[in-house]
N, C-alpha and C positions, 0 to 999 in steps of 0.2 A: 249540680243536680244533673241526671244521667236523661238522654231527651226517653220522651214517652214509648216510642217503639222499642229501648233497650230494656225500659224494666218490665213491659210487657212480654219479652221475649224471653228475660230473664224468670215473670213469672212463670210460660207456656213451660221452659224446659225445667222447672222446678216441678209443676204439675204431671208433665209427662215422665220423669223421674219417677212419683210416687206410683203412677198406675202400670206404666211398662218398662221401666227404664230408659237411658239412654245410648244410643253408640258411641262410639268413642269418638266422632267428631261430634255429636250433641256434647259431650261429656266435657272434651276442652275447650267448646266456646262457653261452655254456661261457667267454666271455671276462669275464664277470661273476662267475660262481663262479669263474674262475682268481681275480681280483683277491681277492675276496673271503676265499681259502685265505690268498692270500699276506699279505694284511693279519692273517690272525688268526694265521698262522706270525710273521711278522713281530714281532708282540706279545706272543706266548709268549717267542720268544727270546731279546727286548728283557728281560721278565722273568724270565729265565732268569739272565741276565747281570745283573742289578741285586743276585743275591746273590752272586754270586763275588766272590772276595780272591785275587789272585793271590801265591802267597808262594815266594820264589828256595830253593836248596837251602841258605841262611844260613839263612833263616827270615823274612827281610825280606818286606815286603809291596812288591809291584812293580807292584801295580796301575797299569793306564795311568792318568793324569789324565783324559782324559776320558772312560771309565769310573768313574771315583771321582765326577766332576762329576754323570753321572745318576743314580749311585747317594744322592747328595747333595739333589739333587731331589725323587726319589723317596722318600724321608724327612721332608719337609718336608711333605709333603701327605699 
C-alpha cells in the first residue's frame, strides 16, 4: 500500500487535471505515482493469490496450474 501523502497527491493531481490541467512536470509525476500504485497493487495482489486454494462444491482442489506454479515458487524462496 502506497503511504497516505502519495495517494493524496495522487488524488490532488488527478483533480487538478480535470479542472485545469497539468504541466508537464505535474504531468510525469502523477504518471510516476500512477506506475508506482500499480506496481505495489500489482504485488499485493499477486500475494494475495499465492495463498488461495481454489476447492469445487466436491471438495477437490481446482486450483488453475498456473496459479499452483507461483504458488510453488513462492515456497521455494
Amino acid at each position: 500500500m502506497l503511504p497516505k501523502d502519495k495517494l493524496a497527491r495522487i488524488n490532488t493531481l488527478a483533480k487538478k487535471a480535470k479542472e485545469s490541467g497539468l504541466t508537464e512536470v505535474e504531468a510525469k509525476e502523477q504518471s510516476a505515482l500512477r506506475r508506482e500504485y500499480l506496481e505495489t497493487f500489482r504485488s499485493s495482489m499477486l500475494n494475495t493469490l499465492k495463498g488461495v486454494t481454489i476447492v469445487d462444491p466436491n471438495g477437490d482442489d481446482v486450483t488453475p496450474k498456473k496459479l499452483k506454479e507461483v504458488q510453488n515458487k513462492s515456497h521455494l524462496h
